[in-house]
N, C-alpha and C positions, 0 to 999 in steps of 0.2 A: 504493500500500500504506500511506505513512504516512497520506494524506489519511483510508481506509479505517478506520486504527486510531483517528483523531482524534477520528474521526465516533463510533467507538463509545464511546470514552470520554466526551463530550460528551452521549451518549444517558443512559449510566450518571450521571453527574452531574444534569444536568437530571431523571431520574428517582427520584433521592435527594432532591433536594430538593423534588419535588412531594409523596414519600412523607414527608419533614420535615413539611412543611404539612400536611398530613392529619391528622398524628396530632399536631400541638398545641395542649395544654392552653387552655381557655377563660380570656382575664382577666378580672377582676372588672368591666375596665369591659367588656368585652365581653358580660358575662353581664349585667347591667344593661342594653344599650342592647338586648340583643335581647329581653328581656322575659320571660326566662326562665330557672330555675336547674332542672338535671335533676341529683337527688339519689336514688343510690343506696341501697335501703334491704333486708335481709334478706329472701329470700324464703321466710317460714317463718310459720305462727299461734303463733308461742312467745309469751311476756310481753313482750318485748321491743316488737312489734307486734300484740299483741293478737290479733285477728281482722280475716276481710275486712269491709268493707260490701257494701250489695246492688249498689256498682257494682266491684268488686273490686279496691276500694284498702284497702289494711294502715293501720292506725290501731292506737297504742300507745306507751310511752314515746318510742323512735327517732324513728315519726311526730309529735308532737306537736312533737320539737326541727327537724325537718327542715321543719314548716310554719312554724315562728316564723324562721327562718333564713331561708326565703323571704321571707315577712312585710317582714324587718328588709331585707331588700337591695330592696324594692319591686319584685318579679318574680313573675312565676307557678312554683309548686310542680309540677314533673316526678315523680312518683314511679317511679325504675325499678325494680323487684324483679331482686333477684339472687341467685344459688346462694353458700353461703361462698364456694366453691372461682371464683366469675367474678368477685369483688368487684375483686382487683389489676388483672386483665385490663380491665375495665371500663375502668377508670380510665386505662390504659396506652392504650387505643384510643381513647379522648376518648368514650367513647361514657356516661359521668355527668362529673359537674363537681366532685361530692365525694360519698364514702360517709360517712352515718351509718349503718351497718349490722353494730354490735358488733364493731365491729376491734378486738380486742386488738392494746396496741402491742410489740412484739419488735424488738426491735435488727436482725433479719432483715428483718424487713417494711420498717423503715425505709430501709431500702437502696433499696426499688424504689417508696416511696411518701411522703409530708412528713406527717405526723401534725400536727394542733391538737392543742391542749391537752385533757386528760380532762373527763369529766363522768361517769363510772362507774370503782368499781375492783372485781375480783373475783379470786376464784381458784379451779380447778378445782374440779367433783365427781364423785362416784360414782353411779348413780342403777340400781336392781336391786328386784328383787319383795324383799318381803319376807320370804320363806324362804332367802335366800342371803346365806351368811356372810361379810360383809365387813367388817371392823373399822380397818384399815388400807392404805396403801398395797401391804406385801406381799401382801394379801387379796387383788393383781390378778393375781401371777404364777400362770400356769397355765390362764387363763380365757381364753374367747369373750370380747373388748369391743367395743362396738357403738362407731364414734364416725361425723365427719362431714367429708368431705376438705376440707382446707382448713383448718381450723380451728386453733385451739390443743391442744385435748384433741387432734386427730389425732398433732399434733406431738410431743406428751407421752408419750403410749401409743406412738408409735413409738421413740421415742429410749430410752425406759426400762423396755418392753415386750417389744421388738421380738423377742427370741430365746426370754421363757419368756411368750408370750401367741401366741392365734392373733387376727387382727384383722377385725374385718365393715365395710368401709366405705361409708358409702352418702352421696349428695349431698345430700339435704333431710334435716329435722330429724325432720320427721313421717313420715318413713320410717323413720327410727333410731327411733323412740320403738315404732311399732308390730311395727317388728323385734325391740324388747327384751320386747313384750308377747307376742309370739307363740313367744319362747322359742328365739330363733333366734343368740341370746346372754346369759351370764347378769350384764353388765352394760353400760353405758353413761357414758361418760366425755365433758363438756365445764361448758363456765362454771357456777358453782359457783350461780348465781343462776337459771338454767335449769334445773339438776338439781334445786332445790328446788320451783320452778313444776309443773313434771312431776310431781313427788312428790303434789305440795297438787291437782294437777284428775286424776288416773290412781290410783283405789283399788289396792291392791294392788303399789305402786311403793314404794320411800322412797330420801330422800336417804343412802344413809349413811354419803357422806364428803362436807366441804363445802369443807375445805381443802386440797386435792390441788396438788403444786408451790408456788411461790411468788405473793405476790399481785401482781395487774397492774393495770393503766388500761386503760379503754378508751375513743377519741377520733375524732374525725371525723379523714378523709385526703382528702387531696388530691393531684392526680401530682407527682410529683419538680418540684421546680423551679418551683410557679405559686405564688409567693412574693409577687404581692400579694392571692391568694385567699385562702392561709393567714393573712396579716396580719390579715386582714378576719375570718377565723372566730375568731381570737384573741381578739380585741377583745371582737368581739360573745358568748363564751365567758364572760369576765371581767365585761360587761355583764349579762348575765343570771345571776351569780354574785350580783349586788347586790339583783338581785329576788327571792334565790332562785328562782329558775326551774324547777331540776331535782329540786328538792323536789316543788313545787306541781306536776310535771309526775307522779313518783312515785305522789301522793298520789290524782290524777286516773285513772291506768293501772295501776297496782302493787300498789299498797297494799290494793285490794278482795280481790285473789286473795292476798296475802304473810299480810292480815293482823298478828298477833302472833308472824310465824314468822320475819320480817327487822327490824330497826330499818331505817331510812330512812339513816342515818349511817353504815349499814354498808357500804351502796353507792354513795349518791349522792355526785358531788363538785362542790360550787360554787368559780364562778371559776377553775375550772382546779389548785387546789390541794389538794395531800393534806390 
């Protein structure tokens, strides 16, 4: 009987530790010697990533920092698309190596994931046809709002909505965008720099709140604990801070569709610093 119970607990250990191994985070030198970095990035056609190409990779601000990051580590560019709501998961399953995929950073998130340093900061908006009176934040009590699990605006609209709003949640962006077009709610709540995007390519859309909640960062993650990958995106963060990087990246992806509707200063953040 003891031998019997030994046996099981020896199974159970040896099984915990196979499942340890499985699920740990890639090192930097490890992603180097294999020749490869798999970076998680938004799966959505918003500004952020533009659009597909004819082979169905996303290209867009996100894309363009996630091919120089590859670039700089001497590896091949993975691109995995993911849903907001798979981005922590992702990462938790070793299945990307880092999201650049519009992580807003929150004291929450940071619990279950290591944030680098910022390269964007933003804060919520409002986004609704232009027949619907919205002038202020109480402009949402009572309302249908569209938003996107996972996200921030989710978090927002639930935490400060939750008892005088009814809520529509849906997984991709482009599903909320044409849910709010087809009148299925009479607004839409997330990153205040998306809401504007939306506004400027969907006639009959407008932003018309842009500073909803408080303002945030947003930074590439890495999983808990892979603290010399983090170091690495730090660096290389602060490096391309001296090039202006996320300027020139803006300029290349942003700036055709923003036009005179965003300054460049308003969002972009070089080297890591407000």
């Amino acid at each position: 009987m003891i031998f019997s119970n030994l046996k099981v607990i020896f199974c159970a250990i040896l099984f915990a530790a196979v499942f340890l191994v499985g699920v740990q985070a890639r090192s930097l030198s490890d992603i180097v010697e294999s020749g490869f970095v798999r970076i998680g990035v938004l799966n959505s056609t918003s500004l952020m990533l533009g659009h597909t190409d004819k082979n169905g990779k996303y290209y867009g601000y996100d894309a363009l920092f996630a091919e120089r990051v590859a670039r700089d580590l001497g590896v091949k560019y993975e691109q995995v698309s993911l849903l907001s709501a798979q981005r922590f998961e992702a990462l938790a399953k070793d299945e990307v190596d880092i999201l650049i995929a519009n992580v807003t950073v929150t004291s929450e998130r940071a619990e279950r994931i290591d944030f680098a340093l910022p390269y964007m900061k933003t804060y919520l908006g409002a986004l609704a046809k232009a027949s619907e009176d919205i002038t202020d934040a109480e402009s949402l009590n009572y309302r249908t709002i569209i938003v996107v699990r996972g996200t921030t605006g989710y978090d927002y609209v639930k935490r400060i909505f939750f008892d005088s709003a009814t809520l529509k949640v849906y997984d991709d962006y482009n599903d909320a965008i044409n849910a709010l077009k087809a009148g299925e709610g009479s607004v839409f709540v997330g990153d205040n720099i998306q809401v504007i995007y939306w506004a400027k390519v969907n006639p009959g859309l407008e932003a018309k709140l842009v500073t909803l909640g408080d303002l945030d960062t947003i930074a590439p993650a890495v999983k808990k604990g892979n603290f010399e990958l983090l170091g690495w995106l730090n660096d290389e963060i602060i490096k391309l801070g001296k090039e202006r990087f996320f300027h020139k990246a803006y300029e290349r992806s942003l700036a055709p569709t923003f036009g005179d509707a965003i300054n460049a200063d308003d969002i972009v953040v070089e080297g890591g610093k407000l």
